[in-house]
C-alpha positions as CSV (number, residue, x, y, z in Angstrom):
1,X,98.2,173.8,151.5
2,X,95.6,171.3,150.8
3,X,97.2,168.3,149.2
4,X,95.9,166.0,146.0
5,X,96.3,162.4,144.6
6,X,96.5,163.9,140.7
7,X,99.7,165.4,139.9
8,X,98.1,167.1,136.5
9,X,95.0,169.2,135.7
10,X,94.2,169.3,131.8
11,X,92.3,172.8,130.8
12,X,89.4,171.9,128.8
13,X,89.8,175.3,126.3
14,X,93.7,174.4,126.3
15,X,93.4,170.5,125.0
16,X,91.1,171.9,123.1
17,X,93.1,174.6,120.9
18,X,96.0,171.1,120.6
19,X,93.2,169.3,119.0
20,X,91.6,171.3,116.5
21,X,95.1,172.6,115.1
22,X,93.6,170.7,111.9
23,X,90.4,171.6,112.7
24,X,87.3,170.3,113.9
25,X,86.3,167.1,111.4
26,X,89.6,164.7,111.7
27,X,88.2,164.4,115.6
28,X,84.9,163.0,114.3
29,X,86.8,160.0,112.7
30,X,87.3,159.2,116.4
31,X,84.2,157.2,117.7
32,X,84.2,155.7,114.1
33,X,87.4,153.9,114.1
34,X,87.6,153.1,118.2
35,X,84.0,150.8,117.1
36,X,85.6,149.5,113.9
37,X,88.8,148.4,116.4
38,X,86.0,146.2,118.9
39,X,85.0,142.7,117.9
40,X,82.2,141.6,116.8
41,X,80.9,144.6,115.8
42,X,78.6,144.8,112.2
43,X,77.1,148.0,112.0
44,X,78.6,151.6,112.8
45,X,76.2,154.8,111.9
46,X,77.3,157.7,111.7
47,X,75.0,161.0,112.0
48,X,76.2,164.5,112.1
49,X,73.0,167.3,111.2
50,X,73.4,171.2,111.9
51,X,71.4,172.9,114.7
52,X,69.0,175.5,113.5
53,X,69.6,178.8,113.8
54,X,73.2,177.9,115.5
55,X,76.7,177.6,114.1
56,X,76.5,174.3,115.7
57,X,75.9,170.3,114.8
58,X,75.0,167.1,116.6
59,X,77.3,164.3,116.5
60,X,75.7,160.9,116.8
61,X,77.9,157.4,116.7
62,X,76.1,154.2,117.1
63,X,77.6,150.6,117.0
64,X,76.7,147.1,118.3
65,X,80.3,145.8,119.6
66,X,79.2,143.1,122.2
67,X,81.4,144.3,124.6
68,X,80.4,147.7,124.0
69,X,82.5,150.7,125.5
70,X,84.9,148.9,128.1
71,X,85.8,151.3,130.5
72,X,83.7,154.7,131.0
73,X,87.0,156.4,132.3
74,X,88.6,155.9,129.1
75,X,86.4,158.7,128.2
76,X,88.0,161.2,130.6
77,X,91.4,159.6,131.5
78,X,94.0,161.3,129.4
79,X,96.9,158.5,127.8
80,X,95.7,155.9,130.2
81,X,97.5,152.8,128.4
82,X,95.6,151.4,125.5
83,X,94.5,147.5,125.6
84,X,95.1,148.1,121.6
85,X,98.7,149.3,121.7
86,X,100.0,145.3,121.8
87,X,97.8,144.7,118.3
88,X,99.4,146.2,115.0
89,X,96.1,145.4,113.6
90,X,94.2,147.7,115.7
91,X,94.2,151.4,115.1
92,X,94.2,152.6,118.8
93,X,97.1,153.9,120.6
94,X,97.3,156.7,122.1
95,X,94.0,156.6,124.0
96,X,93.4,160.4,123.7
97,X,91.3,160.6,120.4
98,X,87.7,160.5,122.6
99,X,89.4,163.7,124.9
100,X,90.3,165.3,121.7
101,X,86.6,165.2,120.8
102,X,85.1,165.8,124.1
103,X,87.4,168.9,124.7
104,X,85.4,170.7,121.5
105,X,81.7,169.4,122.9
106,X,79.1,171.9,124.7
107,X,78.0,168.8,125.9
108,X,78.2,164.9,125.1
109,X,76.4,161.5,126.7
110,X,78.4,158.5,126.1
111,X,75.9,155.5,127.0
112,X,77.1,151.7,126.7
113,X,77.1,148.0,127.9
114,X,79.2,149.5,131.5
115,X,76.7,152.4,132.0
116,X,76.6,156.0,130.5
117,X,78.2,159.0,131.3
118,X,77.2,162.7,130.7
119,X,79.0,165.5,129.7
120,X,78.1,169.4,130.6
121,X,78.7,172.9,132.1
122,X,78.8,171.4,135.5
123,X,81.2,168.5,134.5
124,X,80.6,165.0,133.6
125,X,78.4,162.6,135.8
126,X,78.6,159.1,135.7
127,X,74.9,157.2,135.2
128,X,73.7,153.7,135.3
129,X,71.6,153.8,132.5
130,X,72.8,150.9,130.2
131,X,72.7,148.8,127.1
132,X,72.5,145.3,126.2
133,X,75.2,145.5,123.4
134,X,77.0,148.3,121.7
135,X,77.6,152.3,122.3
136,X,76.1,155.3,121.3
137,X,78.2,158.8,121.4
138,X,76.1,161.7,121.0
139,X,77.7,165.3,121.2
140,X,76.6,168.9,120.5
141,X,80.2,170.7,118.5
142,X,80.8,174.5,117.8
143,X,80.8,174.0,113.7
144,X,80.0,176.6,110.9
145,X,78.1,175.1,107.9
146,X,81.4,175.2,105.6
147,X,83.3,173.0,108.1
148,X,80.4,170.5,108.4
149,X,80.4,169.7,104.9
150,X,84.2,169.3,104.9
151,X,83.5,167.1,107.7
152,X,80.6,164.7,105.7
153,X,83.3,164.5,102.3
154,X,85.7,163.7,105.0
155,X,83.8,160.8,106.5
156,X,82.6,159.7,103.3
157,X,86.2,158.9,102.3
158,X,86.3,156.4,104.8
159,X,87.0,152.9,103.4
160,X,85.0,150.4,105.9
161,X,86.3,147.2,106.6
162,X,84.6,143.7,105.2
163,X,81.8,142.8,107.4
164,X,81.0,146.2,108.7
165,X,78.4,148.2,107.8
166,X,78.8,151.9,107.9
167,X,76.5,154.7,107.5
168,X,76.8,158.4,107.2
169,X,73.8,160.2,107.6
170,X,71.8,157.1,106.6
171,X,73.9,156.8,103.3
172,X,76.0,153.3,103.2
173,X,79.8,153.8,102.7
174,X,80.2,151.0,99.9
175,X,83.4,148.8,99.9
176,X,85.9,150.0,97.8
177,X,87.4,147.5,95.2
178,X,91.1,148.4,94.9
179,X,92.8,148.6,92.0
180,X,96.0,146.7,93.2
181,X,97.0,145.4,96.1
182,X,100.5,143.7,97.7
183,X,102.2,142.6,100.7
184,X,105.0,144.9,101.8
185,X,107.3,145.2,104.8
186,X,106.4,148.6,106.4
187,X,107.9,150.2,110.0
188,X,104.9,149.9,112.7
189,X,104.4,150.5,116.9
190,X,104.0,147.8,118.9
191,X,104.0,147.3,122.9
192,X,107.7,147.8,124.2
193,X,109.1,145.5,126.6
194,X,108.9,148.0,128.9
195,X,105.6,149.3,128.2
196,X,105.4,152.8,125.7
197,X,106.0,152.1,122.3
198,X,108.5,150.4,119.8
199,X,109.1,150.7,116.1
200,X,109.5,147.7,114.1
201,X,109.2,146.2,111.1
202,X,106.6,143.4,109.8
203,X,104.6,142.4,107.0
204,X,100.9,143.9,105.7
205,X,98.8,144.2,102.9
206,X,99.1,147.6,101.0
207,X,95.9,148.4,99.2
208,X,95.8,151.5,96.6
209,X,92.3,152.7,95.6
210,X,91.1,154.9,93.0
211,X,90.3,158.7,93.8
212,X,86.5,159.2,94.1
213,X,85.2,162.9,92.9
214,X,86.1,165.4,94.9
215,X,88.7,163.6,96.9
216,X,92.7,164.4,97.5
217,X,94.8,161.6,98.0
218,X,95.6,160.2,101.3
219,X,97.5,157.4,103.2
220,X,95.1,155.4,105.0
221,X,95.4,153.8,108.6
222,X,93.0,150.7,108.3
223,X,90.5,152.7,106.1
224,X,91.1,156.0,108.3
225,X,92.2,158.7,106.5
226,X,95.2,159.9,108.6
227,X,97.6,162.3,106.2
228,X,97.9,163.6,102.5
229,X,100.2,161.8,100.0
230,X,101.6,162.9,96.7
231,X,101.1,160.2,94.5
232,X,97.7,160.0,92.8
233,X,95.9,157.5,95.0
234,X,94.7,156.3,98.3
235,X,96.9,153.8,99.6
236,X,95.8,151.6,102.9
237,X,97.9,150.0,104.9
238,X,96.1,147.3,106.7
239,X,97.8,147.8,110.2
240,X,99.4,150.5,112.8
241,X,101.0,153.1,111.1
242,X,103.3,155.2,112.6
243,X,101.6,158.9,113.4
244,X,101.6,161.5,115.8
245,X,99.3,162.2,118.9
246,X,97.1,164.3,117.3
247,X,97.1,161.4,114.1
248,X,97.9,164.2,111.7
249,X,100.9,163.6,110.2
250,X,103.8,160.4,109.5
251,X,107.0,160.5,109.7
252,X,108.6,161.8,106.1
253,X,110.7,158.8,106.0
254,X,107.6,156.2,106.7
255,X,105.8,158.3,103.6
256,X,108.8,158.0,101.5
257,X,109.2,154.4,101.8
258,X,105.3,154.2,101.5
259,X,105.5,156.4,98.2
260,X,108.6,153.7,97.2
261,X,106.4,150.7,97.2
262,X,103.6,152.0,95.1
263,X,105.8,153.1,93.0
264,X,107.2,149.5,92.1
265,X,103.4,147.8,92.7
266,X,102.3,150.4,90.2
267,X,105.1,150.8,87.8
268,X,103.3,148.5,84.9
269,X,99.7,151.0,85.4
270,X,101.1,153.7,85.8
271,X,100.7,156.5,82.9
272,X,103.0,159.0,81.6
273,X,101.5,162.1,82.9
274,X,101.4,160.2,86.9
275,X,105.1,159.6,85.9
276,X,106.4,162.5,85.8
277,X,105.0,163.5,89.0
278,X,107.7,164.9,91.9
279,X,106.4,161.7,94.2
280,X,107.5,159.7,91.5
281,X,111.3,161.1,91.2
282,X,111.7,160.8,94.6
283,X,110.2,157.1,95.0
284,X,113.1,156.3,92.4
285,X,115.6,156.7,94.6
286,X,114.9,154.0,96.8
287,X,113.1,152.1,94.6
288,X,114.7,148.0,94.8
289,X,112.8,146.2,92.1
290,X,115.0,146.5,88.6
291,X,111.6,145.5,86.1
292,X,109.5,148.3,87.9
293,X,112.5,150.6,87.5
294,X,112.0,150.1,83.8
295,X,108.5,150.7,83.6
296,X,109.1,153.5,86.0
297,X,111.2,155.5,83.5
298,X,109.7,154.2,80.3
299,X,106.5,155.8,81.6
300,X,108.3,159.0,82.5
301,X,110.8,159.4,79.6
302,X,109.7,156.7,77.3
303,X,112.5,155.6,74.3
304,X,114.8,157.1,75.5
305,X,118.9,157.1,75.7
306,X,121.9,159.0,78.1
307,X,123.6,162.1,76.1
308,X,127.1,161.2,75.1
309,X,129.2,163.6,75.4
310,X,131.8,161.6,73.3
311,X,129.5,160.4,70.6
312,X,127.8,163.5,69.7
313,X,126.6,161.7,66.3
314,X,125.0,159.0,68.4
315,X,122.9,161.7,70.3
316,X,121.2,163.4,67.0
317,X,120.7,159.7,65.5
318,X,118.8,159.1,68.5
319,X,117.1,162.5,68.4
320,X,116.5,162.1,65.3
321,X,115.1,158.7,65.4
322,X,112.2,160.2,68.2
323,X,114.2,159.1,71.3
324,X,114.6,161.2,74.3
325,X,118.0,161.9,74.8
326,X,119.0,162.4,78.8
327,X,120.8,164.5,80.2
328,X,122.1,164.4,83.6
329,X,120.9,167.3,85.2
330,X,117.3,165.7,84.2
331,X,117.1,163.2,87.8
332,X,119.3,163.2,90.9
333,X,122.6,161.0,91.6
334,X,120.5,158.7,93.7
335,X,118.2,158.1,90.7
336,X,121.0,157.5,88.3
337,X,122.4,154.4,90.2
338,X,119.0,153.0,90.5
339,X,118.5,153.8,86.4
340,X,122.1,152.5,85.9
341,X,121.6,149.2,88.0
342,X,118.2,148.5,86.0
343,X,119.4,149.1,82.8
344,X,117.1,151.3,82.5
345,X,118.2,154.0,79.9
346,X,121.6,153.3,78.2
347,X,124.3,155.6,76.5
348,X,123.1,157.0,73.0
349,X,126.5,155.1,71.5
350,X,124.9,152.0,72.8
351,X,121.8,151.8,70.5
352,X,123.1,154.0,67.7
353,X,126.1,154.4,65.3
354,X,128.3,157.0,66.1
355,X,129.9,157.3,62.8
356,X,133.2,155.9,64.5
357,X,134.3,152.2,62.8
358,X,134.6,149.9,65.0
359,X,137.6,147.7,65.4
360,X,137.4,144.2,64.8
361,X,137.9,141.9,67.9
362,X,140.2,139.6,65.6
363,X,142.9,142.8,64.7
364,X,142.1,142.0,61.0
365,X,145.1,143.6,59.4
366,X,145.1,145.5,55.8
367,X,146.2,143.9,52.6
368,X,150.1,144.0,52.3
369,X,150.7,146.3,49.5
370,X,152.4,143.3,47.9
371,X,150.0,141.4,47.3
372,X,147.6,144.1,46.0
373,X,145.9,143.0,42.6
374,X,146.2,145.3,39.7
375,X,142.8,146.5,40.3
376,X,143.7,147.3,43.9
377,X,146.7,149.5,42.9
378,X,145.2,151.1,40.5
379,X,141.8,152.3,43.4
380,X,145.3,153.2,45.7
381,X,146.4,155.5,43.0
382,X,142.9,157.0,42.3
383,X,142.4,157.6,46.0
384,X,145.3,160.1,46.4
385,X,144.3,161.8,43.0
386,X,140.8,162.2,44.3
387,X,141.8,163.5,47.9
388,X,144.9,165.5,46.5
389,X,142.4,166.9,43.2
390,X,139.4,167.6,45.6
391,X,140.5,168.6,48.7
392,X,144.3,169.9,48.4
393,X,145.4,167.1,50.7
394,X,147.7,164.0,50.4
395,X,146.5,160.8,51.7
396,X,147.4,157.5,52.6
397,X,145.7,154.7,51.7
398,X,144.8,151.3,53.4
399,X,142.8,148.2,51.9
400,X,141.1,145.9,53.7
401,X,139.2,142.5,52.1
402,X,136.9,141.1,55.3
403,X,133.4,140.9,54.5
404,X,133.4,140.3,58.4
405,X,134.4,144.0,59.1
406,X,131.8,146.3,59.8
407,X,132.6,149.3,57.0
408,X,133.0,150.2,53.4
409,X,135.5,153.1,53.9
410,X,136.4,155.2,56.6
411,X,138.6,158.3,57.3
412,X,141.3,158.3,59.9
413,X,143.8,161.1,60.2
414,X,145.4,161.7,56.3
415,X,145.2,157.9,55.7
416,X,141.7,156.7,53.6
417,X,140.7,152.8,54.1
418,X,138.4,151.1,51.4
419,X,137.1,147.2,52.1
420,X,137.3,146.1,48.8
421,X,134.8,142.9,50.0
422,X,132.5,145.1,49.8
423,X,133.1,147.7,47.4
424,X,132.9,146.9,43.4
425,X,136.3,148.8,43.0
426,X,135.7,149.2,39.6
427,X,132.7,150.6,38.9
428,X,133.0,154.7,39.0
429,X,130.1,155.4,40.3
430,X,130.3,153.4,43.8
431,X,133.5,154.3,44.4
432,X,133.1,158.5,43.7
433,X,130.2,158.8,46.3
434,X,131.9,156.2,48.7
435,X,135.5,158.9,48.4
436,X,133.2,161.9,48.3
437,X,131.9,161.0,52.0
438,X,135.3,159.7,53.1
439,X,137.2,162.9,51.7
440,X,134.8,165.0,53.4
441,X,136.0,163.6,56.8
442,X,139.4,165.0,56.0
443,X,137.6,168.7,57.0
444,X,134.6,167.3,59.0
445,X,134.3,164.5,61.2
446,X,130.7,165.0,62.6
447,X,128.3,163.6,59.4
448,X,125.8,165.2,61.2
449,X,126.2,168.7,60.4
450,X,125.4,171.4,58.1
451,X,129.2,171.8,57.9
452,X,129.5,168.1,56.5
453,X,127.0,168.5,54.3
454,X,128.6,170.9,52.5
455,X,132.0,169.7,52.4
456,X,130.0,166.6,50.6
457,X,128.9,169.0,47.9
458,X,131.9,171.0,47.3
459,X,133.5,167.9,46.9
460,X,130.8,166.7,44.3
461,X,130.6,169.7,42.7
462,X,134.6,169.9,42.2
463,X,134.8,166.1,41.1
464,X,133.8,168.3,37.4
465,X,137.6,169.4,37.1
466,X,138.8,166.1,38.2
467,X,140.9,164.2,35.3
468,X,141.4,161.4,36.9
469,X,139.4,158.0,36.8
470,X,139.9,154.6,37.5
């Protein structure tokens, strides 16, 4: 048996079924970003036009790098180590994204500052026709009409660096203003130590762009569109981002963490509707910074307060008053604590009364009975005639006489307190509706209710067989 130096042979028709799993026009961002990676270059055009009368297109990528294409066999050596893998800021890696577009060619001539090589049904051939600067890919690709538009919105969504100008079909991709931008820690690949890759972590500019009509949004690889994203924008992240061979997908916890950050960089623009977006919910969970947490949920909720289960008057006071009132069903444990930590939303009882008094941090005791003026005794005595005439119960009776206390009267148990400091004990009137409320406690506690409602009229209403007066 006849030996050989290769230990691999790569089916053409094979790599190319891997490479089009997503189709045929993610391959044709290919050529564009390996001449955006070279330095010195100014210029990249990009022209794809169908083939008459054949479900077919032509493929045509020029640039002027000064070094131009460095090695011809990087056209035809499969994973041959990048020179770009040591340099986060270059979008190279895998060194298999020409192969991938080769594999789908009928035939392709690749013509630079080394020499040219040609692609065809007998196999590739290696030419010294050459250029002074730059490269020019030309390829002929099986594509139906629908796909090669798909392919031209696809390329048009490309957001070129500064100081490159781009074409596509003649027309000039225009720079892209974003609408915010920040510098976040994000994972990236670098060289390993041993060669291969590593993971680590380092500083970059995050860039988030508007949508342009007609466009989804998408997480961006140094203005290469490389997956879909949730949230409503394109976000760039200006260096190696963490993808797999075929550049089709990130990892879900990279696109989480991704999602996290735009979240807090967008938390002041963002409106309610993009609030309540799933993206969003999720982002809260990790999100770190406590003001954008605020925003965050005052965009998604707005005033808003946390159910109370013990202060159901606090809840439909807050209802009542236009608040949303959250329940805890409504986000995720994870997005609690975050919400909690920031302050976020706070318990209904918090922001409104919940019909409760509230006792006084100095233990302000009642009046002794005496020293109870004659005025005093005499509000005691109507109290229990009231209650006893009204409702059929006996009551006790407490006075307090702190302008400092934070009630008029209040009902606890059988026992009815009055702060005469703040009550005219002796005119009728006042006192009646402030005993007509308080007596209707003795049945009801929740003011809120239909129930207390009409305790406090059958109370009024029976005050018309009461003898008594002060």
């Amino acid at each position: 048996m006849k030996n050989t130096a290769q230990w691999f042979t790569v089916d053409k028709a094979g790599l190319a079924a891997v490479a089009t799993r997503r189709g045929t026009a993610p391959l044709l961002l290919e050529p564009v970003q390996n001449a955006w990676d070279e330095e010195g270059v100014t210029f990249v055009k990009v022209d794809l036009s169908p083939i008459n009368g054949k479900p077919q297109v032509t493929l045509r990528v020029e640039d002027d790098s000064p070094d131009g294409f460095r090695d011809l066999a990087d056209a035809y050596t499969l994973y041959k180590q990048s020179y770009k893998i040591g340099n986060p800021e270059q979008r190279g890696r895998f060194n298999v994204g020409e192969k991938f577009l080769l594999s789908v060619a009928s035939e392709a001539n690749i013509i630079s500052t080394t020499g040219s090589i040609s692609f065809g049904p007998d196999g590739r051939k290696l030419e010294r026709k050459k250029t002074e600067a730059g490269s020019t890919l030309t390829a002929t690709l099986k594509m139906k009409r629908e796909e090669l538009d798909k392919s031209l919105v696809l390329l048009r969504s490309m957001i070129p660096p500064k100081g490159i100008r781009t074409t596509i079909n003649g027309e000039v991709l225009r720079q892209r203003k974003p609408i915010a931008e920040d510098t976040r820690t994000l994972q990236t690949e670098i060289k390993g130590d041993e060669g291969g890759f590593k993971l680590t972590r380092r500083k970059t500019a995050i860039s988030i762009h508007k949508l342009l009509e007609g466009e989804t949004p998408h997480l961006y690889e140094m203005g290469i569109p490389v997956d879909k994203l949730d949230c409503p924008w394109h976000v760039d992240v200006a260096q190696k981002v963490p993808l797999s061979v075929d550049r089709g997908s990130v990892r879900q916890a990279f696109r989480l963490d991704v999602e996290r950050h735009i979240a807090e960089i967008m938390a002041d623009d963002v409106t309610p509707e993009q609030a309540q977006g799933g993206w969003m919910g999720t982002a809260l969970e990790a999100m770190e910074d406590e003001d954008a947490i605020r925003s965050v949920i005052k965009a998604r909720v707005g005033d808003a307060v946390i159910f109370n289960p013990l202060s159901p008057e606090s809840n439909k006071r807050a209802s009542d008053a236009g608040y949303a009132v959250i329940h805890g069903r409504q986000f995720s444990r994870a997005a609690w604590e975050k919400i909690k930590l920031a302050g976020a939303i706070v318990p209904s009882s918090h922001k409104f009364d919940d019909g409760k008094m509230k006792s006084d941090p100095d233990g302000i005791p009642p009046v002794p009975g005496d020293q109870w003026t004659r005025a005093m005794k005499r509000l005691a005595e109507y109290i229990k005639q009231f209650a006893l005439g009204t409702t059929g119960k006996s009551v006790g009776v407490k006075l307090y006489n702190d302008s400092g206390l934070g009630f008029a009267g209040l009902c606890g148990g059988r026992t009815i307190s009055i702060n005469v400091a703040v009550t005219k004990i002796t005119d009728q009137f006042q006192v009646d509706q402030l005993l007509i409320h308080e007596c209707a406690h003795l049945k009801v506690s929740d003011h809120l209710t239909n129930a207390f409602y009409n305790e406090c009229c059958r109370i009024g209403a029976r005050l018309r067989t009461l003898e008594a007066t002060l």
